[in-house]
N, C-alpha and C positions, 0 to 999 in steps of 0.2 A: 278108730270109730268114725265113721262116715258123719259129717252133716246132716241138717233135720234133711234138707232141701236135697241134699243127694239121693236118698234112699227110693226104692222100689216097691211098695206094698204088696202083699196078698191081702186081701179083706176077708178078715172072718164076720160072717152075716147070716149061719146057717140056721135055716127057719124062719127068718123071718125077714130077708131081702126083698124090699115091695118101697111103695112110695110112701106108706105112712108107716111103716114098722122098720126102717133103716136110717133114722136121719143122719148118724154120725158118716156111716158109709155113704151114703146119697150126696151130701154136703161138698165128703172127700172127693168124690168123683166127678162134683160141678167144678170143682174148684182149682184141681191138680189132676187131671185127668189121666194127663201124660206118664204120670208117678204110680198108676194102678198097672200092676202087671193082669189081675184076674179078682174076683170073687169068690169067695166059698159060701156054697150057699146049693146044697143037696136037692132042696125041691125045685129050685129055677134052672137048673147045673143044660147046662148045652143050650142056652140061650146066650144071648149078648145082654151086655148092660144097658140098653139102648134097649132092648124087649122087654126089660123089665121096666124099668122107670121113663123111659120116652127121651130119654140123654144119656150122654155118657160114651156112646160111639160104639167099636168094636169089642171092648174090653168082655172076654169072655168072664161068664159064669161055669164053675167045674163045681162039681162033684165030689171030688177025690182030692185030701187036705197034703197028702205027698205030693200029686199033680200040679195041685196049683204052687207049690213051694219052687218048682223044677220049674216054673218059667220064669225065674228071675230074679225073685223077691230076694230084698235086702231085710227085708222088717215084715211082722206080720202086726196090723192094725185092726183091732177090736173095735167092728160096726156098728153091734148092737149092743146091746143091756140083757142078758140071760134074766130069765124070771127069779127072783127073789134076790137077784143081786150076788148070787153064790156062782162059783164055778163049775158047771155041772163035768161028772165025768171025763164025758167025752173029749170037752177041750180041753182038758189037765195033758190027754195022753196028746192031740194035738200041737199046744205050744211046748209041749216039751219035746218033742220032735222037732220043733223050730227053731230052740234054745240050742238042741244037740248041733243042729247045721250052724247056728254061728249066726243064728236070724235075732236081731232084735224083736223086743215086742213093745208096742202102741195102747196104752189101754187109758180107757177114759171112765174106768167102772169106779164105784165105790167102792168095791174091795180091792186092796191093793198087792198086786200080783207078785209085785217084788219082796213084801213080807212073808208070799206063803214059804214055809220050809222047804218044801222042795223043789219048787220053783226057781226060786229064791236065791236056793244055795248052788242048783244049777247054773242059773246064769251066772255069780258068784264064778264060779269054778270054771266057766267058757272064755270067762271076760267079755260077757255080751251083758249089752246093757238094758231093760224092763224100765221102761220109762210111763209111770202112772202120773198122769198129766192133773188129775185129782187131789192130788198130795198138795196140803195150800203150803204155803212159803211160813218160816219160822218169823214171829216176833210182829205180825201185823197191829200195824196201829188202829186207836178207836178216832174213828171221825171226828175231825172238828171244824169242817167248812173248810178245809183249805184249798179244795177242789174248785169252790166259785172263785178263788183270784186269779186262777190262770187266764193268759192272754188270748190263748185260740180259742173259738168258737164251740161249745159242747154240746153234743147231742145225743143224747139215750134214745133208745128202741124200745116202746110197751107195748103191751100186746091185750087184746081181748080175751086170751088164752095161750095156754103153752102150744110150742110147735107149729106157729103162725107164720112165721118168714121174718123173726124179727135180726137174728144174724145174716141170712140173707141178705135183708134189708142193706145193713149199713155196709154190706161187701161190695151192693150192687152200687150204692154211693159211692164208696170211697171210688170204686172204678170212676165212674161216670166224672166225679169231681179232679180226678188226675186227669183224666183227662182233658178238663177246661181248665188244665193249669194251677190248680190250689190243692196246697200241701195235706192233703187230708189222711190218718190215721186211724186205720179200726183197732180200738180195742176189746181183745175176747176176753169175756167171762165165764165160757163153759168151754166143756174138754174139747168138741169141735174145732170150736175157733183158735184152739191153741194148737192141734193139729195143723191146721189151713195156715195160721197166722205165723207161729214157731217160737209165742210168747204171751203171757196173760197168767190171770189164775182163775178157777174153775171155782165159782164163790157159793154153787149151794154145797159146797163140801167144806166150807169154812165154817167157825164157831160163829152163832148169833152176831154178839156183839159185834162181830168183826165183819161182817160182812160189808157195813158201810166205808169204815178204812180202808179194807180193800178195795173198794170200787174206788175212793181217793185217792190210794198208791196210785192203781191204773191208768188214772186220768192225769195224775202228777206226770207220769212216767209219759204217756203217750203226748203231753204235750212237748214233749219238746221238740225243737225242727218240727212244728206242725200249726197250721193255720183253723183246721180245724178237725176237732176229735170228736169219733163216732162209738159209742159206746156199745157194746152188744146189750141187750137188755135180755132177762130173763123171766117167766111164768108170769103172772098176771096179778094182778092188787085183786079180783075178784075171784079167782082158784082158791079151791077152800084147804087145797091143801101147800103151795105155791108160792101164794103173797105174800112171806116175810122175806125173801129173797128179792124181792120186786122191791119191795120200800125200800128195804138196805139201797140195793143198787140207785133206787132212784134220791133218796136223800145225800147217799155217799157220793156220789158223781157229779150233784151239784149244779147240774144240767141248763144249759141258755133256753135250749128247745129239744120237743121231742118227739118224735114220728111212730103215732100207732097205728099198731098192724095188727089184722082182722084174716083169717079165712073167710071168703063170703061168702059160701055156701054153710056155714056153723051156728046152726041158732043155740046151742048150748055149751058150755065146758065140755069138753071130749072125755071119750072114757074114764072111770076114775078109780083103779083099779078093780077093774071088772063090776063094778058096780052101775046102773041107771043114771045117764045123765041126769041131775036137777038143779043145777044153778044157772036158769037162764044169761044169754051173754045180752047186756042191757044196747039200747042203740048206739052207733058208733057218735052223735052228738052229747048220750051222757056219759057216755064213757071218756070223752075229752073233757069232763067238770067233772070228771072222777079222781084223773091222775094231774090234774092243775091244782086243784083243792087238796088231793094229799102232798102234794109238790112246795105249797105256798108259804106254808110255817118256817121251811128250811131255807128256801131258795124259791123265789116267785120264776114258775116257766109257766111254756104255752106250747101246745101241741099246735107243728106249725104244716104238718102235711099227713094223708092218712097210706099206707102201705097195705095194699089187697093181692091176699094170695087165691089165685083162681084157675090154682092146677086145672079141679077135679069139673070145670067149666068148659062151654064153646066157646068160640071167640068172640061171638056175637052176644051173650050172657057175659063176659068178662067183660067188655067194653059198656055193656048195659050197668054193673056192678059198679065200675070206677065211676061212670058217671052220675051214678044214684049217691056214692059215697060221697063226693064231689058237692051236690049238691045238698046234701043233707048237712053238711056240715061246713059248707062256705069255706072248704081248706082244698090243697092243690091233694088230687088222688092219682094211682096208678098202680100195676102190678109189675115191678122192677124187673122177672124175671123176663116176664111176655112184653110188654112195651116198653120198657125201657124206664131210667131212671131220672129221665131230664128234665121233669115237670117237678120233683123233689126238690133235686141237684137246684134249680133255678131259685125254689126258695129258699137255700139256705143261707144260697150266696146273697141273696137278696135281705135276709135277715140279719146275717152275719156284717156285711156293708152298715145296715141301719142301727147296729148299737155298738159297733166302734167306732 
């Protein structure tokens, strides 16, 4: 059985390959580029990844789910989320033709693939391994603070909304931070970052109560050998369907500081299964006396810088964004992907120095 790190992906993403309908695939391809052999993905198929999303490079987009197996692939890794959460036909006859070759499979769905019967008993019977990154760990603890004693420095990612850049976020940090020399450690909470990362647990698929213990395993876990721990954050304390995952995470982790991130082109919560936007997303100055105020009972933080994602912007609207954010809210702003993450990076280490 090959290592996570060795492996060669196909990406299943068919129908729905683009920049706001593929984040799990999107993420894998900023991340491990080199580790994507191709795409599946029928309506973009004879493009590059790089025509589809504006990165990613040469890595082609195919058509043809045999095709794309035949360049290489070790594993096939599941991009998207199929509608309703079920397997729809198609890909059953798919990853079983993958299972048959001896391919791993990647899946970050809520249903879990290695249960199904046939599936199941396939890979079973290849000795090929179905690795559902969603599956939480047996016997998780309930929270009881023990996440604020640790020594490094901790810092959650909230967000205005889901799908904002908040694992992003603390990837573009932990970079930017290794590389000024401090031990810094992400930890993933969702199936993505456990792909990208090669550890974590996926906690809106955990039971309620536990959501917060997990975020304090996490943080237990990632301190160690580490000066300071970057927590993925997930949905938002104001998604009306979202925020119980958001408190857990943010009460369990126990947090020194925390960096929210905003799309700034998004005046509302984004689609909500197919229904009309209507929970305005309030200013990004109350939205920091939003998540300090539900923070403070637990564990007194402060959001100590703002993270603006500004894909779908020019460069000259991005830079107008950061600096409106910037100023509206008297904290250090920036889009980590486009300008880089140094004006963050700057304060943590700056933060981090002043309360040890």
């Amino acid at each position: 059985m090959l290592a996570p790190h060795q492996h060669r992906f196909l990406i299943l993403a068919d129908g729905q390959f683009g920049p706001l309908t593929s984040k799990t695939a999107n993420s894998c391809i900023r991340y491990f580029p080199e580790r994507i052999v191709a795409v599946f993905d029928r309506v973009t198929a004879g493009q590059t990844v790089r025509d589809v999303l504006g990165f990613g490079g040469s890595i082609p987009v195919v058509g043809d789910f045999a095709r794309g197996l035949a360049l290489g692939a070790s594993a096939v890794l599941i991009g998207i989320a199929p509608m309703g959460g079920q397997l729809p036909p198609e890909w059953r006859g798919w990853l079983k033709a993958a299972l048959e070759r001896g391919l791993e499979i990647w899946s970050g769905l809520h249903t879990f693939i290695a249960d199904d019967p046939e599936l199941g008993s396939l890979a079973r019977a290849q000795g090929v391994r179905i690795l559902d990154v969603r599956k939480p760990p047996p016997e998780l603890p309930i929270a009881d603070g023990r996440a604020a004693e640790v020594d490094p420095y901790v810092i959650l990612t909230v967000g205005s909304d889901c799908n904002v850049g908040k694992m992003t976020a603390q990837l573009e940090l932990r970079d930017e931070l290794v590389r000024r020399g401090v031990r810094a450690r992400f930890v993933a909470t969702g199936q993505t970052g456990i792909f990208i990362e090669g550890w974590g647990i996926a906690v809106d698929a955990v039971v309620a109560d536990f959501v917060a213990g997990a975020a304090e395993q996490l943080v237990l876990q990632g301190a160690v050998d580490a000066d300071v721990v970057l927590v993925e954050g997930q949905g938002s304390l104001i998604h009306p369907g979202y925020s119980g995952v958001t408190l857990g995470l943010l009460h369990g982790s126990c947090p020194d500081a925390l960096i929210l991130c905003h799309q700034a082109t998004r005046d509302y919560i984004g689609d909500y299964h197919g229904r009309e936007p209507w929970v305005r997303i309030p200013p990004l100055a109350e939205l920091v006396e939003i998540y300090e105020r539900a923070a403070a009972p637990v564990r007194p933080t402060k959001v100590i810088g703002i993270c603006l994602n500004t894909f779908d912007m020019t460069e000259a609207g991005a830079r107008a964004a950061v600096a409106q954010a910037a100023a509206d809210t008297g904290l250090p702003a920036t889009d980590p992907v486009r300008f880089g993450a140094g004006a963050l990076a700057e304060a943590i280490v700056r933060e981090a120095v002043a309360t040890r």
